[in-house]
The first five atom37 places (N, CA, C, CB, O) and aatype in JSON, in Angstrom:
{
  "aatype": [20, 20, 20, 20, 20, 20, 20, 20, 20, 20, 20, 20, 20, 20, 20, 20, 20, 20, 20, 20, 20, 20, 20, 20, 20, 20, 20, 20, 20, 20, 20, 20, 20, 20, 20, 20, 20, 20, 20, 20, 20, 20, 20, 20, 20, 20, 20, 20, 20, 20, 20, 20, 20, 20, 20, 20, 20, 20, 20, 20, 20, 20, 20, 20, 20, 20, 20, 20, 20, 20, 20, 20, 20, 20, 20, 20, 20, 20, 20, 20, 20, 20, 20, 20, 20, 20, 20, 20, 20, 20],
  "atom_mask": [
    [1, 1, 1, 1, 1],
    [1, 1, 1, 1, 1],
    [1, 1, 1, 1, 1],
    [1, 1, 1, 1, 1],
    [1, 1, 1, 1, 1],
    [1, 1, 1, 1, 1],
    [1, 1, 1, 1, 1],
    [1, 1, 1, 1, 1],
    [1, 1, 1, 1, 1],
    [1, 1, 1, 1, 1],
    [1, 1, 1, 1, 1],
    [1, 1, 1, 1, 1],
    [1, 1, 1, 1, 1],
    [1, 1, 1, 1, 1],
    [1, 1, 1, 1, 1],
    [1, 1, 1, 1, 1],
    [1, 1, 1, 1, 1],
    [1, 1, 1, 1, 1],
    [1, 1, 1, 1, 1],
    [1, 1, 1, 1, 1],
    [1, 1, 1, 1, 1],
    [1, 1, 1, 1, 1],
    [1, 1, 1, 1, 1],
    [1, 1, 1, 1, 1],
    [1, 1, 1, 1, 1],
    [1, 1, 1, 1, 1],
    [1, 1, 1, 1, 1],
    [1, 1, 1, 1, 1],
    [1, 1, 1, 1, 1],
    [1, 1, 1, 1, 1],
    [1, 1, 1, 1, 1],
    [1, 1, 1, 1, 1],
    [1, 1, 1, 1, 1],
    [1, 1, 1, 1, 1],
    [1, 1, 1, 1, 1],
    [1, 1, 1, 1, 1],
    [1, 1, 1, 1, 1],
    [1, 1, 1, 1, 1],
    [1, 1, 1, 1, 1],
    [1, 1, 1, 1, 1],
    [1, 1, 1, 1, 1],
    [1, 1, 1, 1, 1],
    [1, 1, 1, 1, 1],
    [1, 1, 1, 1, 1],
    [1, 1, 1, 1, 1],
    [1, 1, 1, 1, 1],
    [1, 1, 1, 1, 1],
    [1, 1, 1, 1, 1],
    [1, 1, 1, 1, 1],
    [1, 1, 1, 1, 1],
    [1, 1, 1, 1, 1],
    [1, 1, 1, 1, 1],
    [1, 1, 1, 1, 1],
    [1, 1, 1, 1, 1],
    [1, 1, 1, 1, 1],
    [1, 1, 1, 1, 1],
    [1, 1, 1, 1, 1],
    [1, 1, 1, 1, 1],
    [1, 1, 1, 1, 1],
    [1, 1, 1, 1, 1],
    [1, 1, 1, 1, 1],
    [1, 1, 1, 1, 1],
    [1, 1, 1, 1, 1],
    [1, 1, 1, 1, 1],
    [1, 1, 1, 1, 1],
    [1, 1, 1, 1, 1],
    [1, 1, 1, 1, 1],
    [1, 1, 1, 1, 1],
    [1, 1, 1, 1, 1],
    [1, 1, 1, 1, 1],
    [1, 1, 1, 1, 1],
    [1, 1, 1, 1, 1],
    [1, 1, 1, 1, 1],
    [1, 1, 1, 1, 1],
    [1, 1, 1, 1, 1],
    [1, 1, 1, 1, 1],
    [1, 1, 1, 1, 1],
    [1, 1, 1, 1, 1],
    [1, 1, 1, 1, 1],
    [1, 1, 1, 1, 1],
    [1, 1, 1, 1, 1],
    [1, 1, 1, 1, 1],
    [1, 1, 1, 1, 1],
    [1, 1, 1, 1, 1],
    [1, 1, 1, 1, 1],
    [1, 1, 1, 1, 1],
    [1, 1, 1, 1, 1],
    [1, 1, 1, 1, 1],
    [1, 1, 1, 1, 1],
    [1, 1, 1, 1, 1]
  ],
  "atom_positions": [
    [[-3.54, -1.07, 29.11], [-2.76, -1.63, 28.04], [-3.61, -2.5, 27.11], [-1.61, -2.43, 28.61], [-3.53, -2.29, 25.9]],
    [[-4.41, -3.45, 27.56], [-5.88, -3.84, 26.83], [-6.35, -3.44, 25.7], [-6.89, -3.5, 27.47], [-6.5, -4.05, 24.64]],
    [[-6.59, -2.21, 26.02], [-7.41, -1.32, 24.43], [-6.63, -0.88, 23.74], [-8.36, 0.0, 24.51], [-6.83, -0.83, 22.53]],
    [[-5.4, -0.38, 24.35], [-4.62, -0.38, 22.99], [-3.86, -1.38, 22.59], [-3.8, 0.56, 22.89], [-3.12, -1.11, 21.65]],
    [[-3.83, -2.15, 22.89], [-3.15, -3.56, 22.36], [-4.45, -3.67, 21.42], [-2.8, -5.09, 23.68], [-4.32, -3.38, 20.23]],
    [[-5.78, -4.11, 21.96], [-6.95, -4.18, 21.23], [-7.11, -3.52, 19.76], [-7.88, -3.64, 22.07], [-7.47, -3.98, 18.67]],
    [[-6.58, -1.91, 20.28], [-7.01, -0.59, 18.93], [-5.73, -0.94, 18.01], [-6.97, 1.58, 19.55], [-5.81, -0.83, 16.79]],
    [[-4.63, -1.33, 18.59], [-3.79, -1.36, 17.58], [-3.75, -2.66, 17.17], [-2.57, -0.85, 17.87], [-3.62, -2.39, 15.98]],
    [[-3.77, -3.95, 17.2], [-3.87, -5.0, 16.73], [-5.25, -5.04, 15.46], [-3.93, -5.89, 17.99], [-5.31, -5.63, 14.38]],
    [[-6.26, -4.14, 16.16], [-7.25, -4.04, 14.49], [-7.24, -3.34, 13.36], [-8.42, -3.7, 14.54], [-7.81, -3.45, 12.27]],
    [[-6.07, -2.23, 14.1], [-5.44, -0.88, 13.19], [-4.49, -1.61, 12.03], [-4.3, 0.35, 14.31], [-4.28, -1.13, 10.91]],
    [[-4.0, -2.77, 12.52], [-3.23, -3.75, 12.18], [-3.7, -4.47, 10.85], [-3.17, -4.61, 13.3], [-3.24, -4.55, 9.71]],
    [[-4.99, -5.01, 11.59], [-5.54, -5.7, 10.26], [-6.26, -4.79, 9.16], [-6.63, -6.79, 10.68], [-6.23, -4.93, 7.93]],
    [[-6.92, -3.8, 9.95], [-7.46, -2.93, 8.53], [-6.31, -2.44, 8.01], [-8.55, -1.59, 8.74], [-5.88, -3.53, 7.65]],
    [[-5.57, -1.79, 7.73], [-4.79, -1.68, 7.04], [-3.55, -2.47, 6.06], [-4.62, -1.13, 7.63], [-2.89, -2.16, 5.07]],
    [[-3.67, -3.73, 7.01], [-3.17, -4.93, 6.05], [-4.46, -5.36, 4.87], [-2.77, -6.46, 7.16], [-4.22, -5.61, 3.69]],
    [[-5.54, -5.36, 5.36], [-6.85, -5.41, 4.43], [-6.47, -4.56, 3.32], [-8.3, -4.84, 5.14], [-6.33, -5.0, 2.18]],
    [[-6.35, -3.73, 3.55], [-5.98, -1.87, 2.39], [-5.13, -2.33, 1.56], [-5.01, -0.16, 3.21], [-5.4, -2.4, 0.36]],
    [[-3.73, -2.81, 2.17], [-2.66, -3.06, 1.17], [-2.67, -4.26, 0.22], [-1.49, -3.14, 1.87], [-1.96, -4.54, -0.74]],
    [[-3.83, -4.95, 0.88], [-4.57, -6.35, -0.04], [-5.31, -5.65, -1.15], [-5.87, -7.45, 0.95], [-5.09, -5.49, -2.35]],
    [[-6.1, -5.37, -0.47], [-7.03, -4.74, -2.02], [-5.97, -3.56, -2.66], [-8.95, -3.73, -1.54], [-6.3, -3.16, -3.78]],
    [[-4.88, -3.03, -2.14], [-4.22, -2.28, -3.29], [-3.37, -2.78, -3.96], [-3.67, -1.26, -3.02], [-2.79, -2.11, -4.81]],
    [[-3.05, -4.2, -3.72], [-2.36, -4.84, -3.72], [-0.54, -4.49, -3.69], [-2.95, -5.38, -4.56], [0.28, -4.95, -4.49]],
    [[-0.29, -3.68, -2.69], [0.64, -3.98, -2.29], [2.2, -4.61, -2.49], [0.13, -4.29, -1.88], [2.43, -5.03, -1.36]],
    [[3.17, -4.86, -3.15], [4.22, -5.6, -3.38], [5.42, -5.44, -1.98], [4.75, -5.1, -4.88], [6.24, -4.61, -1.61]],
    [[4.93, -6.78, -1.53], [5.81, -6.63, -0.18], [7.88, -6.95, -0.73], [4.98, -8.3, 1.23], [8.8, -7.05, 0.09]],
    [[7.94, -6.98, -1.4], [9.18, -7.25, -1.9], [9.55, -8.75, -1.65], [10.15, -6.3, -1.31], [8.75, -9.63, -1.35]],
    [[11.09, -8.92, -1.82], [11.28, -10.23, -1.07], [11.62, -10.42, 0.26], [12.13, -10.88, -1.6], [12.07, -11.44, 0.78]],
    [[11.42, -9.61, 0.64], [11.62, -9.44, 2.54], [11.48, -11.42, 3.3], [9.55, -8.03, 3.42], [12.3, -12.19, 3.8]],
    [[9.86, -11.5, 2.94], [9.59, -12.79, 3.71], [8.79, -13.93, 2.6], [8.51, -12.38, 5.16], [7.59, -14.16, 2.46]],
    [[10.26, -14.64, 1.75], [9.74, -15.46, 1.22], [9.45, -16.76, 1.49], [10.14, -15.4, 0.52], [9.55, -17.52, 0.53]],
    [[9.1, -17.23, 2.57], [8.25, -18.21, 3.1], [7.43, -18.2, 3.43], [8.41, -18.69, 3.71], [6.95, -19.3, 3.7]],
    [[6.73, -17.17, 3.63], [4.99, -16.67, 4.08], [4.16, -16.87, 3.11], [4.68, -15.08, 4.42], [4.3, -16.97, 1.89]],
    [[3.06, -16.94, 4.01], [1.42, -16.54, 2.97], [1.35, -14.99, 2.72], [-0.36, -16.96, 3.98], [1.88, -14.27, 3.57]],
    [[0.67, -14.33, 1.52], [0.38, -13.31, 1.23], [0.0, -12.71, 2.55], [-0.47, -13.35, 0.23], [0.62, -11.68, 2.82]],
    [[-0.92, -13.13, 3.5], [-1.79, -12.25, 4.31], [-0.49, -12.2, 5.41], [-3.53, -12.95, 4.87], [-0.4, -11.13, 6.01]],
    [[0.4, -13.11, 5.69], [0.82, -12.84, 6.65], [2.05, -12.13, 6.47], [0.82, -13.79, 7.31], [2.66, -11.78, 7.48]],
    [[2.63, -11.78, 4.98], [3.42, -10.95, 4.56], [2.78, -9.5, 4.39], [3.93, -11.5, 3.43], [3.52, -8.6, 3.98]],
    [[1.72, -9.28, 4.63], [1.1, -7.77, 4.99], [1.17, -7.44, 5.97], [-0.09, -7.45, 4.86], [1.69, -6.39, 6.36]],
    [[0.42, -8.63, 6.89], [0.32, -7.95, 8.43], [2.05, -7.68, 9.12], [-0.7, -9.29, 9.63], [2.28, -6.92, 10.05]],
    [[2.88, -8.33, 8.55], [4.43, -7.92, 9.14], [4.62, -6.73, 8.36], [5.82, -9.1, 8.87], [5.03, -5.77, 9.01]],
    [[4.47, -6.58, 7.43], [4.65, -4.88, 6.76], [4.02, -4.07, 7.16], [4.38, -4.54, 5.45], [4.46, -2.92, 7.11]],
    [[2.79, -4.34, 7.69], [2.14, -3.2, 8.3], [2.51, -2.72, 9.52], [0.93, -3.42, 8.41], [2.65, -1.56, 9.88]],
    [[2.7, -4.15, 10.34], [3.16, -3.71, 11.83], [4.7, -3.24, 11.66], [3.04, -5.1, 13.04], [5.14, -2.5, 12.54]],
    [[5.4, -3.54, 10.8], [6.7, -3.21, 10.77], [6.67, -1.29, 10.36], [7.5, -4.37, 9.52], [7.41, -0.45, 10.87]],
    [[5.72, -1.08, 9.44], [5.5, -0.08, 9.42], [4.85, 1.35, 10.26], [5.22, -0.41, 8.77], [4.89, 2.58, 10.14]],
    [[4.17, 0.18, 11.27], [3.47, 1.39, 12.42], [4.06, 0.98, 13.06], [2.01, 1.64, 12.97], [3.33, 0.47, 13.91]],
    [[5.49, 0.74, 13.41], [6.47, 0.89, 14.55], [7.37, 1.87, 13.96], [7.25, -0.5, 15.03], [8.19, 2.29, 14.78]],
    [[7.42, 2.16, 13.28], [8.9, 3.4, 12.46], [9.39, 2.59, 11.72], [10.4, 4.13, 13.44], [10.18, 3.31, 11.12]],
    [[9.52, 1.49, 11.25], [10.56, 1.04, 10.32], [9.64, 1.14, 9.2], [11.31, -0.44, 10.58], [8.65, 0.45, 8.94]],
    [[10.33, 2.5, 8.36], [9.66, 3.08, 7.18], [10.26, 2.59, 5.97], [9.69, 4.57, 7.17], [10.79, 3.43, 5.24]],
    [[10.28, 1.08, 5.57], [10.57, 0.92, 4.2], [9.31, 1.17, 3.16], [11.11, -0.5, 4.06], [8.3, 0.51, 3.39]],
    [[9.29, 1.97, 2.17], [8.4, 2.04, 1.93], [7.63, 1.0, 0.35], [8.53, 3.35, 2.09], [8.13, 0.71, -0.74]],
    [[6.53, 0.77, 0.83], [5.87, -0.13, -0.06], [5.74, 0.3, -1.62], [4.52, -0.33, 0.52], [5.67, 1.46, -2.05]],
    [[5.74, -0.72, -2.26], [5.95, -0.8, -3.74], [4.41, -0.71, -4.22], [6.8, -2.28, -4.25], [4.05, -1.49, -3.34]],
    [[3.58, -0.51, -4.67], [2.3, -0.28, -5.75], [2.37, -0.66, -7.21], [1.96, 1.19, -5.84], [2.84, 0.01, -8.13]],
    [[1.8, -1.92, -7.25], [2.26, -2.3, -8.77], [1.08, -1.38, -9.7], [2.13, -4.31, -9.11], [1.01, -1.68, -10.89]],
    [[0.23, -0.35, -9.23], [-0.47, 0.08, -10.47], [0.29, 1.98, -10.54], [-2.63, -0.13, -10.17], [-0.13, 2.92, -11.21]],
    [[1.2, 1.96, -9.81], [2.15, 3.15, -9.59], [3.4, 3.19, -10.4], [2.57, 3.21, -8.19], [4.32, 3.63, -9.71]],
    [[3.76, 2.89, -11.61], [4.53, 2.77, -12.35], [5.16, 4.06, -12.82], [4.02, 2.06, -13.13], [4.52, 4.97, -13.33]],
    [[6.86, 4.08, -12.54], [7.22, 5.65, -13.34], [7.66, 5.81, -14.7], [8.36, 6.39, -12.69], [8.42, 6.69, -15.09]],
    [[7.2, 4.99, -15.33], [7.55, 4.64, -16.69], [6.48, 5.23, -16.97], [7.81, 3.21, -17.23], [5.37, 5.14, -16.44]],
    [[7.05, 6.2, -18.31], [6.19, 6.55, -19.17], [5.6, 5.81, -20.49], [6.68, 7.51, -19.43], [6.42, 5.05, -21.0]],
    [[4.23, 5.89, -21.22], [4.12, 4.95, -21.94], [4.83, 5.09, -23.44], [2.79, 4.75, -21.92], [4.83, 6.21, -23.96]],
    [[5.35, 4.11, -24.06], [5.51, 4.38, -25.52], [4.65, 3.91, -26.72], [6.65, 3.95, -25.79], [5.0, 3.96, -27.9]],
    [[3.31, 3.38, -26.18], [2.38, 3.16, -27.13], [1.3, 3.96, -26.94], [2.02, 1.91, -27.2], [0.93, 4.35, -25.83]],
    [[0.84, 4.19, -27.85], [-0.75, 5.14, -27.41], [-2.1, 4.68, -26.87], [-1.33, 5.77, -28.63], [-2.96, 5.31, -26.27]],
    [[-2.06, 3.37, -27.27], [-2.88, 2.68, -26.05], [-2.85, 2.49, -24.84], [-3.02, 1.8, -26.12], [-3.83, 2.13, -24.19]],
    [[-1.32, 2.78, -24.24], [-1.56, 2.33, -22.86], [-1.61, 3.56, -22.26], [-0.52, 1.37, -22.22], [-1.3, 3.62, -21.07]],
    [[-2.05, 4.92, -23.05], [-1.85, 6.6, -23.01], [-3.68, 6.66, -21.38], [-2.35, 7.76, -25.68], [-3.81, 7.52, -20.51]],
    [[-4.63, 5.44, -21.61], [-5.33, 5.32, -20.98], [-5.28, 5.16, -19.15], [-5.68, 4.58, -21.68], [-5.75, 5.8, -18.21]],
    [[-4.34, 3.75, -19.32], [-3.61, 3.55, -18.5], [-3.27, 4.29, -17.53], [-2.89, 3.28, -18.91], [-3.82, 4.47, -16.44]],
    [[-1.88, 4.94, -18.22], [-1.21, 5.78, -17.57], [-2.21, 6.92, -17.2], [-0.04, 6.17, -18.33], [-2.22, 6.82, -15.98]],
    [[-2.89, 7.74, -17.45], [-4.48, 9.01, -16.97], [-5.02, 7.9, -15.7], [-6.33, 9.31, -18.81], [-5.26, 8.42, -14.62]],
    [[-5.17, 6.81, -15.8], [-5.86, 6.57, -14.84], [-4.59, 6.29, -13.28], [-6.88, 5.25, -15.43], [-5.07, 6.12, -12.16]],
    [[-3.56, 6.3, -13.42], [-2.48, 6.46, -12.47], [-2.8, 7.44, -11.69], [-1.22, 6.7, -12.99], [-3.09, 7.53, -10.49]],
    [[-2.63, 8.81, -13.31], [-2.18, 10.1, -13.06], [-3.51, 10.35, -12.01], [-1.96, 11.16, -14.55], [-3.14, 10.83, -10.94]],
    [[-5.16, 10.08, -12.12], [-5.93, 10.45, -11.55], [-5.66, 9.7, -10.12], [-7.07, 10.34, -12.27], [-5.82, 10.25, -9.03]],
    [[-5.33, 8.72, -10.25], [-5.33, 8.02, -9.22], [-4.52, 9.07, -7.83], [-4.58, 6.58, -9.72], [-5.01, 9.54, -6.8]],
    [[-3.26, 9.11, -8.34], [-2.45, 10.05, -7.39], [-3.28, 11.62, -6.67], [-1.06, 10.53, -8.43], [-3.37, 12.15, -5.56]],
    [[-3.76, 11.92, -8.13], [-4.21, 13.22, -7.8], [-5.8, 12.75, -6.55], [-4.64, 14.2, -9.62], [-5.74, 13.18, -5.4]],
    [[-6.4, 12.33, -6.77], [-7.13, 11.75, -5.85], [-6.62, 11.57, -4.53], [-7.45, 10.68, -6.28], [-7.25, 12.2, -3.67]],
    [[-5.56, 10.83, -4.09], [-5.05, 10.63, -2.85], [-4.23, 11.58, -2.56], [-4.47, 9.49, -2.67], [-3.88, 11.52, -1.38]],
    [[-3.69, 12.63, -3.25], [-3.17, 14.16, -3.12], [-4.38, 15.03, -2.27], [-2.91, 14.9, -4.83], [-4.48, 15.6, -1.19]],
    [[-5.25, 14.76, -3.48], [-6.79, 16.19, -3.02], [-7.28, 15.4, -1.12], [-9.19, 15.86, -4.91], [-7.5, 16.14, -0.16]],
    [[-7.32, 13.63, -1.05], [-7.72, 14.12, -0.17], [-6.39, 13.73, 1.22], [-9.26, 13.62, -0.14], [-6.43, 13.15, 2.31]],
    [[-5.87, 14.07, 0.81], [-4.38, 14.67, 1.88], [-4.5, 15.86, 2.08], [-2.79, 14.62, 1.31], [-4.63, 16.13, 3.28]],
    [[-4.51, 16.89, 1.25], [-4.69, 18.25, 0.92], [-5.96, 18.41, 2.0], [-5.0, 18.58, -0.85], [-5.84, 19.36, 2.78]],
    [[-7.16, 17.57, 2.14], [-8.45, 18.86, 2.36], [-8.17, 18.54, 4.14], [-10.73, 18.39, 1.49], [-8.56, 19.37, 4.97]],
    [[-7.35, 17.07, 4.62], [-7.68, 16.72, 6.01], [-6.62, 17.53, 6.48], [-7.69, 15.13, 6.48], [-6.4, 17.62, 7.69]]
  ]
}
């Protein structure tokens, strides 16, 4: 029980790490927490089955109505397609 308490408690933090640098929008679930410790409960809440799923503030479904933010939005669109291709190749 050791190592996996071990493997999953670091599975824990790298992936709360991930949703930091993607930054993540934990909603208002736990508004008395620190940022870090409002990840690591989304994460573990999430690798137990409780699949609410996380918000991405650079994932927007709004389309743009200015032509400057026409940049923007391509770099979404690549963004997705990126984490599509490599879903697709594993």
């Amino acid at each position: 029980m050791i190592p996996f308490i071990s493997f999953f408690f670091l599975w824990i933090v790298f992936f709360s790490l991930l949703a930091w640098i993607l930054k993540v929008e934990t909603g208002d679930d736990y508004p008395g927490l620190g940022v870090i410790w409002q990840y690591l409960i989304m994460t573990y809440r999430n690798s137990i089955g409780d699949l609410t799923p996380p918000a991405y503030g650079w994932l927007d479904t709004q389309f743009p109505d200015d032509k400057s933010k026409t940049y923007d939005y391509m770099g979404k669109n690549f963004m997705i397609l990126i984490i599509w291709f490599i879903w697709l190749i594993n």
